[in-house]
PAVEX-494762 format. One line per field, with one value per residue (C-alpha): residue number from 0; z, x, y. Coordinates in steps of 0.05 Angstrom, whole numbers, plus 32768, in hexadecimal, padded with zeros to 4 digits. Each point is the difference from the previous one (the first is absolute). Layout:
<pts>
i	NUM / ... .
z	Z / ... .
x	X / ... .
y	Y / ... .
</pts>
This chain:
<pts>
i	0 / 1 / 2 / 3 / 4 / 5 / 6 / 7 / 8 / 9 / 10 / 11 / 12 / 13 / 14 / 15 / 16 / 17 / 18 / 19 / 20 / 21 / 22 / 23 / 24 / 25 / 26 / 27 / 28 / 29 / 30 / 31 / 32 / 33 / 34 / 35 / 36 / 37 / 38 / 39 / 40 / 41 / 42 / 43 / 44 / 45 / 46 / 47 / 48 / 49 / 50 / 51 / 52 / 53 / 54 / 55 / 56 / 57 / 58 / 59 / 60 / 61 / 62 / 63 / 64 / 65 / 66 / 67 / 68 / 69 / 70 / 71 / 72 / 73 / 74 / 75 / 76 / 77 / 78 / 79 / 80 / 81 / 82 / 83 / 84 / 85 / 86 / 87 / 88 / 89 / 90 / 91 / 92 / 93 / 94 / 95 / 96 / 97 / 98 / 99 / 100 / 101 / 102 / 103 / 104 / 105 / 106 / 107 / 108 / 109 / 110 / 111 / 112 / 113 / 114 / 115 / 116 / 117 / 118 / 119 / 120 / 121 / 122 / 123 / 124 / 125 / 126 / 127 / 128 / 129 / 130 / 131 / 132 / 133 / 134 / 135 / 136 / 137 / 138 / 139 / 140 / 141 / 142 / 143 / 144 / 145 / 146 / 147 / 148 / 149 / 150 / 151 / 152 / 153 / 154 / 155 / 156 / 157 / 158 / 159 / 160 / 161 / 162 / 163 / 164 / 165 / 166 / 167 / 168 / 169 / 170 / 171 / 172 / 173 / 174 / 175 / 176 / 177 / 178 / 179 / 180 / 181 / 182 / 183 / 184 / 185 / 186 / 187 / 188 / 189 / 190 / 191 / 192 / 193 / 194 / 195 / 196 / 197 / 198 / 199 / 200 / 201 / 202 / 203 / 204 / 205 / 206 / 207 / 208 / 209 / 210 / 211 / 212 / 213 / 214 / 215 / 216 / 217 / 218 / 219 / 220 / 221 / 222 / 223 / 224 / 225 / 226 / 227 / 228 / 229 / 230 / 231 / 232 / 233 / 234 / 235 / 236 / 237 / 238 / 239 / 240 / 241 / 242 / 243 / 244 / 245 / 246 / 247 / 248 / 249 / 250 / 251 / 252 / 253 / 254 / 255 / 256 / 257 / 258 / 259 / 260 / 261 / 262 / 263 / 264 / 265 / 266 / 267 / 268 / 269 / 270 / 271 / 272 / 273 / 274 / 275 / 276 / 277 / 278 / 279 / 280 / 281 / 282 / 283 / 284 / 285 / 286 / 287 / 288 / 289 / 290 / 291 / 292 / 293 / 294 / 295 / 296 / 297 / 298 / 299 / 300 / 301 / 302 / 303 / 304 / 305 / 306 / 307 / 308 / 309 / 310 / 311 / 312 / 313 / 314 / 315 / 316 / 317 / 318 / 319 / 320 / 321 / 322 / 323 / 324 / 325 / 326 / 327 / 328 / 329 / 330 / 331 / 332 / 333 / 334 / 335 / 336 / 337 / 338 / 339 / 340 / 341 / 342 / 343 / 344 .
z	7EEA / 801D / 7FEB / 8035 / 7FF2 / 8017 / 803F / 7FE1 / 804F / 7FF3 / 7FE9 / 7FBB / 8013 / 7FD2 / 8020 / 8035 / 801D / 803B / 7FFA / 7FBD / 801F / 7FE7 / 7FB8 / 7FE6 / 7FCE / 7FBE / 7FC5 / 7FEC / 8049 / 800D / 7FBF / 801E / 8044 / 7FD6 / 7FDB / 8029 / 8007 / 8054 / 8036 / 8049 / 8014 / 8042 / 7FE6 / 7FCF / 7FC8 / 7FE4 / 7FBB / 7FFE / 8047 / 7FE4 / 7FC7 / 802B / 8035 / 7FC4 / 7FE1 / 8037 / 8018 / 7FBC / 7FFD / 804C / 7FF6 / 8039 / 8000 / 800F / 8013 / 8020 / 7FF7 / 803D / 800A / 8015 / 800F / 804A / 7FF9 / 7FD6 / 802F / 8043 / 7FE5 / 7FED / 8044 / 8019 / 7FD7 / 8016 / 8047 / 8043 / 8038 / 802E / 7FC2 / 7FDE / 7FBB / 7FEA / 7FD2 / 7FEE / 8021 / 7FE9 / 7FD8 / 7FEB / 802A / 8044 / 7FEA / 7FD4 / 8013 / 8048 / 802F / 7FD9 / 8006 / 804E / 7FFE / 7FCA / 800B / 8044 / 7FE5 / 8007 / 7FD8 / 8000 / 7FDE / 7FDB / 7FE7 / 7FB8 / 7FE0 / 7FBB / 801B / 7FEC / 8047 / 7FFD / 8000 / 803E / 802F / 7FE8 / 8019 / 803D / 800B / 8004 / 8045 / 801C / 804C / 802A / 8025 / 7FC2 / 7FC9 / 7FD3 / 7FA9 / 7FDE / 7FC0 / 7FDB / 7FD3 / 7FC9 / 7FDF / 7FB5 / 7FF3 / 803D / 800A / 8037 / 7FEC / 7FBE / 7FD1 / 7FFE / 7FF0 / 8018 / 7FD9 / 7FEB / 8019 / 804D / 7FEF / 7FED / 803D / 8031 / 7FDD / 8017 / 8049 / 7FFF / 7FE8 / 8034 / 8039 / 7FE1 / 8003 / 7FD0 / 7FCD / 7FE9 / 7FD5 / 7FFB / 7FC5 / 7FF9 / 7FC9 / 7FEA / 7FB9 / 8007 / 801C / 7FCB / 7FC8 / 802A / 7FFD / 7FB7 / 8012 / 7FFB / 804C / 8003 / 800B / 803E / 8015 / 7FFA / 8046 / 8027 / 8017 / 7FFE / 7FDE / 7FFF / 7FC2 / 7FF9 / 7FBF / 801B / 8007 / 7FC9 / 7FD3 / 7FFE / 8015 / 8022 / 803F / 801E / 8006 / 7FFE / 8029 / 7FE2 / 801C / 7FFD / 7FED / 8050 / 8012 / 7FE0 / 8012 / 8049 / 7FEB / 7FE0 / 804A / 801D / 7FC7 / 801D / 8044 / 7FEB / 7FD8 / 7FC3 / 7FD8 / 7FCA / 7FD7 / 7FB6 / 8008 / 7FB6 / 7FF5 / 8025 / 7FE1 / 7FBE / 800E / 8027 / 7FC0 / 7FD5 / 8036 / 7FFD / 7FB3 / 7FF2 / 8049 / 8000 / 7FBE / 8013 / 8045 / 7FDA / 7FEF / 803D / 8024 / 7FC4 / 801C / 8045 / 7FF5 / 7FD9 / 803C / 802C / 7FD8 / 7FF7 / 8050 / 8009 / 7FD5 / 8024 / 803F / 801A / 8032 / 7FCE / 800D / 7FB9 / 8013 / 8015 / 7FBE / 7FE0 / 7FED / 8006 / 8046 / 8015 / 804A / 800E / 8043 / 8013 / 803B / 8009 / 7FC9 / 8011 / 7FEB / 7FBF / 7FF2 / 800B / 7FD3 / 7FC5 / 8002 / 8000 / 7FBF / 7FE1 / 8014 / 803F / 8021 / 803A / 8042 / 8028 / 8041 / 801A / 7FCC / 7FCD / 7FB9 / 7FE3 / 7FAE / 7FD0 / 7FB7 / 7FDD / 7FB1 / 8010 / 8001 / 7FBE / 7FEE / 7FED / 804A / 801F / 7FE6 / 8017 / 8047 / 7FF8 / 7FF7 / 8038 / 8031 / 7FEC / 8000 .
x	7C79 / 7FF0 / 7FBF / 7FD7 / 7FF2 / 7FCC / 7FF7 / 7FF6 / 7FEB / 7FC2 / 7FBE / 7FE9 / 7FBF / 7FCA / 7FCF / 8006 / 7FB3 / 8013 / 7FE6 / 7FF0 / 8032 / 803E / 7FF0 / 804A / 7FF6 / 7FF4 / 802E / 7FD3 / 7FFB / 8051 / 7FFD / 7FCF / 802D / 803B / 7FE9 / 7FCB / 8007 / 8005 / 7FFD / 8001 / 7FC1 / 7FF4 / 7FFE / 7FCB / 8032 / 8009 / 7FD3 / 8003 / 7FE4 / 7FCF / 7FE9 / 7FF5 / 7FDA / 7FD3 / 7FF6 / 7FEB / 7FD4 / 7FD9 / 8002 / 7FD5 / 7FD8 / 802A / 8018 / 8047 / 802E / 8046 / 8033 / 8018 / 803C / 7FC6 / 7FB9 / 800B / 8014 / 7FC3 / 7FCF / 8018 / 800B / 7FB3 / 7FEE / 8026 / 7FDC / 7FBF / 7FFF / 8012 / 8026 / 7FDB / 7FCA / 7FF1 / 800D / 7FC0 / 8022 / 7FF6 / 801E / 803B / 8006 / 804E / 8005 / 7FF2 / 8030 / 8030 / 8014 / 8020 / 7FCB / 800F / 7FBE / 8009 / 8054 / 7FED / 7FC3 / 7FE6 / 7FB9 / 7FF1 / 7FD5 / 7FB8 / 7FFF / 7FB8 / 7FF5 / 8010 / 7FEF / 802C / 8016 / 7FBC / 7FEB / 7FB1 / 7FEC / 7FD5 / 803E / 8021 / 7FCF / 7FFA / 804A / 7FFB / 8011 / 7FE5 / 7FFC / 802B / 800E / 801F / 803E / 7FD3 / 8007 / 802C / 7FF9 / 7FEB / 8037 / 7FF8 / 802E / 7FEC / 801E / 8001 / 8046 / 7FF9 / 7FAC / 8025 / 8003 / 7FB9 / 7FDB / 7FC5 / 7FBD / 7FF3 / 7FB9 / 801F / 8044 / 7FB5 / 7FDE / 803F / 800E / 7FB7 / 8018 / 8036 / 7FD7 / 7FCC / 8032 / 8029 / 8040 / 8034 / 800C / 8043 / 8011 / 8040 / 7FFE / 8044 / 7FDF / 7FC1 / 8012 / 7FF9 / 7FC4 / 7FDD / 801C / 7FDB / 7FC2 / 8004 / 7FFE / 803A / 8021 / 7FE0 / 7FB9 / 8020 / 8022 / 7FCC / 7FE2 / 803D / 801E / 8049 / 801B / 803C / 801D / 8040 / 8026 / 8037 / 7FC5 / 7FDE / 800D / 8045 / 8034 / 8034 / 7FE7 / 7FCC / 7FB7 / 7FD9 / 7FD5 / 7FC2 / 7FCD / 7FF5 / 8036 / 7FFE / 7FFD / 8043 / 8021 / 7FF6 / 8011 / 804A / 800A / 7FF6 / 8027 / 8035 / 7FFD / 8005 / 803D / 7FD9 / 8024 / 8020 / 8022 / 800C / 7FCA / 7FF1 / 802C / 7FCA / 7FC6 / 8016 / 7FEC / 7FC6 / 7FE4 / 800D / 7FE6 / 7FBC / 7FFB / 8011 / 7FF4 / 7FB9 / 7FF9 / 8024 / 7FDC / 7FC7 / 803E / 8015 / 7FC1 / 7FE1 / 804E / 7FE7 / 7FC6 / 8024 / 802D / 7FC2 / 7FDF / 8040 / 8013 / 7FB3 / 7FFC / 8040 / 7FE4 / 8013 / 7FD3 / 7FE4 / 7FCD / 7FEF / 7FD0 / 803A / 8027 / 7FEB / 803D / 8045 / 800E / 7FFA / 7FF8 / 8005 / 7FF6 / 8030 / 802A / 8048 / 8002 / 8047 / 8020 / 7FCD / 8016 / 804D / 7FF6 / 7FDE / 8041 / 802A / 7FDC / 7FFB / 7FBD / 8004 / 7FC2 / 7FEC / 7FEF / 7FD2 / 7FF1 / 8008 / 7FCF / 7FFA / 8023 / 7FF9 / 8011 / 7FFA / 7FFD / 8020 / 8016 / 8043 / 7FE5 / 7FDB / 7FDD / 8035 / 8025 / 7FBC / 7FFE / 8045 / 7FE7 / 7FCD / 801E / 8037 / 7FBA / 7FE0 / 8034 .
y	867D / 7FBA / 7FD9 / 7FE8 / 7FB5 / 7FE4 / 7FCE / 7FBE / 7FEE / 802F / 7FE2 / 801F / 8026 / 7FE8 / 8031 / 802F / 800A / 801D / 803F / 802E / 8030 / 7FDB / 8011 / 8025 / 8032 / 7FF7 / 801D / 8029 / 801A / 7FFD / 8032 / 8034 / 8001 / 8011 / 803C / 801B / 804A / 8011 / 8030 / 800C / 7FDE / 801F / 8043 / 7FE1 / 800C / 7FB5 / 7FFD / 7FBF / 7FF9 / 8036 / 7FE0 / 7FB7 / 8027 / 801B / 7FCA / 7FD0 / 803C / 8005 / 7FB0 / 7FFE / 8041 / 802B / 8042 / 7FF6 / 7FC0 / 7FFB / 7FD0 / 7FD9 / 7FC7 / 7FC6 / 7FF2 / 8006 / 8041 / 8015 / 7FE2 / 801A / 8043 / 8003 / 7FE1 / 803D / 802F / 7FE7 / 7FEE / 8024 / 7FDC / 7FCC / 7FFA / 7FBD / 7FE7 / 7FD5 / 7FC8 / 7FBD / 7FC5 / 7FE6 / 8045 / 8011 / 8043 / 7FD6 / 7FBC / 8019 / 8045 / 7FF3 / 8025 / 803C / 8025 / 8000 / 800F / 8045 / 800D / 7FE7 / 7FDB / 7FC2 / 7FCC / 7FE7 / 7FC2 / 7FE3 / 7FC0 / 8000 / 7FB4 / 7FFF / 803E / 8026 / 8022 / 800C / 8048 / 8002 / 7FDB / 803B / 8034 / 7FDC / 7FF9 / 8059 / 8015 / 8038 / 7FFC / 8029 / 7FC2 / 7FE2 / 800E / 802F / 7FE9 / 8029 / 7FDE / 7FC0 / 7FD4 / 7FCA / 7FD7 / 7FEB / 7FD0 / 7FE5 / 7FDA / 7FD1 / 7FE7 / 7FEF / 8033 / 8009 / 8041 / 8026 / 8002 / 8046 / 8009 / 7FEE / 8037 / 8031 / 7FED / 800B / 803E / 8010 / 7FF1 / 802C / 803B / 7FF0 / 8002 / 8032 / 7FDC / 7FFA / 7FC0 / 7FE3 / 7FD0 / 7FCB / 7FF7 / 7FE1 / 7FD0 / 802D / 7FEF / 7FB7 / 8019 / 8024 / 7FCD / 7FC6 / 802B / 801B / 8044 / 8042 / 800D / 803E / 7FD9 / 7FE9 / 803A / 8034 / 7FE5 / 8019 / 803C / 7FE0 / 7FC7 / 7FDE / 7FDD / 7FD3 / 8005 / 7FC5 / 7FC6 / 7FEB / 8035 / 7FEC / 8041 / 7FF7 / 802C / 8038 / 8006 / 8047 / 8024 / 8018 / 8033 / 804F / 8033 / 8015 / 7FBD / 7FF8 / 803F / 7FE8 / 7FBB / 8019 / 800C / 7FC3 / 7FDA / 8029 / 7FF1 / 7FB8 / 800D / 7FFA / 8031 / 7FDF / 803F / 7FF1 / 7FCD / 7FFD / 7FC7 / 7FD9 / 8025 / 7FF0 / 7FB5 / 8018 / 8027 / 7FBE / 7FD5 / 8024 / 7FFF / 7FBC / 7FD9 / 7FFF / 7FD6 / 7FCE / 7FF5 / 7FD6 / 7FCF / 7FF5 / 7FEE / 7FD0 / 7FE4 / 8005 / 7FD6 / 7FCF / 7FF8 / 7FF7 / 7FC6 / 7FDC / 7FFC / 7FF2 / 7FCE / 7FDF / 7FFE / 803D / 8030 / 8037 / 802D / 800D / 803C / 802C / 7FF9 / 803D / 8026 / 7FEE / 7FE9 / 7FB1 / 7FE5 / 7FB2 / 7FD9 / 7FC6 / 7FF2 / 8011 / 8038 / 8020 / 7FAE / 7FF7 / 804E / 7FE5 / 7FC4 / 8025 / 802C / 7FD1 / 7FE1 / 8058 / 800E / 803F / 8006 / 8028 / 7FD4 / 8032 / 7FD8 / 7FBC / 7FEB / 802A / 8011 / 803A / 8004 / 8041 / 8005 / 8035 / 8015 / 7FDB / 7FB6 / 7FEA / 7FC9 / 7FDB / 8016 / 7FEC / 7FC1 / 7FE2 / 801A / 7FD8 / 7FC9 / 8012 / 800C / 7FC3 / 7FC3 .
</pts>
């Protein structure tokens, strides 16, 4: 067998804070994969799968859960479960499901959104009441969507009392309440509190195991044990069936037991990160650093995003003006701090 030297024309990555999703599996992880025990998912026979879907279920306070390739798929298939066609989906602006997942809610499952304001993406309780349509001239609400944390205000997370008091909306108005919770553990570790005291307002949640909890892919769909029987559909419509799965779920299952205890790492990292570039001279808002996710202002991102490459530092340039940069368990302090200086020269 030939060895694959490496390209001496390549930059050495000192950090990669692109996103927390290129985390690669740890050897611990790599283990599990190898010798998990598997089965023909679709049929429900995987026990891996089984024993992942379990255990994020007793984790978030749900009956049931089912594994799924991405958190796309998780969120439209509970849009899907919730809404009719020509309804509207009540979300926050800027929320993942509207920017990030290709008009999807309108190509499956013919709703379209409602945006509120949402200031450090927090939307206030009573914009979402009166964002509820129910005029025959209009779209009618088929459900209301939150993202926690919310991606694109910054990682930041929503207060419980206003996750209580639009929880109390939804009951009045009788619709049904999803969460994204793609990064609900960064959530609840920002807060001090288990996932389940987040989790408990919804009737579905998603979760991602491949973010900040470090597997190498899938998120899970949480919600009632119907709920998920008519969800096992719609994964499969979306070509979501993934057989002998447990492979995956193997990581998943180590992802939830260790992930979440290292989340407090990565945003005392986070905040590090903000200070520093701050303290440069660079455009911080430090009132959005609450988890793990970093947004700076300056002009001509996509070049400064090409030069910190070129020096081993990958960012994420997310506009004309904007940089985007996520911690995660695979950049320590000592990783952190030759970004720095990289981000700072």
């Amino acid at each position: 067998m030939t060895a694959t030297l490496p390209d001496p024309t390549r930059p050495r990555v000192l950090a990669d804070l692109r996103s927390d999703t290129v985390t690669t599996p740890t050897p611990e992880m790599r283990e599990a994969m190898a010798q998990a025990p598997v089965g023909d998912d679709v049929y429900g026979e995987d026990p891996t799968v089984n024993a992942l879907q379990a255990e994020a279920a007793r984790l978030t306070g749900f009956e049931a859960g089912l594994f799924m390739p991405s958190g796309t798929m998780t969120n439209q298939v509970a849009i899907a479960l919730h809404t009719r066609r020509g309804e509207e989906v009540i979300c926050a602006e800027g929320s993942h499901i509207y920017e990030w997942e290709l008009g999807m809610m309108a190509a499956f499952s013919g709703v379209v959104p409602r945006f509120v304001p949402a200031p450090l993406g927090v939307p206030d309780p009573e914009a979402v009441r009166l964002a509820v349509r129910r005029s025959v001239h209009q779209s009618p609400t088929g459900m209301i969507s939150l993202e926690d944390t919310h991606n694109k205000a910054g990682g930041t997370v929503i207060p419980l009392d206003v996750l209580a008091a639009i929880r109390d909306v939804a009951n009045e108005e009788g619709l049904p309440l999803h969460l994204d919770g793609a990064r609900v553990f960064n959530a609840a570790a920002a807060q001090g509190v288990p996932v389940s005291e987040i989790t408990r307002h919804f009737g579905t949640v998603s979760i991602c195991l491949s973010k900040g909890l470090g597997a190498p892919v899938g998120s899970v769909l949480l919600g009632s044990a119907a709920a998920m029987k008519q969800a096992h559909r719609y994964r499969k419509m979306l070509g979501g069936g993934m057989r002998q799965a447990g492979v995956l779920a193997a990581a998943g299952l180590l992802a939830l037991r260790d992930g979440p205890a290292r989340l407090q790492g990565d945003h005392r990292r986070t905040r590090r990160l903000a200070e520093a570039l701050l303290e440069a001279g660079y455009s911080v808002n430090l009132a959005a650093v609450q988890t793990n996710i970093l947004y700076v202002t300056l002009p001509d991102a996509a070049a400064q995003v090409s030069r910190w490459a070129e020096a081993g530092v990958l960012a994420s340039a997310l506009g004309p003006d904007s940089v985007r940069f996520v911690l995660h368990h695979q950049v320590g302090d000592e990783a952190l701090e030759e970004a720095i200086r990289v981000l700072t020269a």
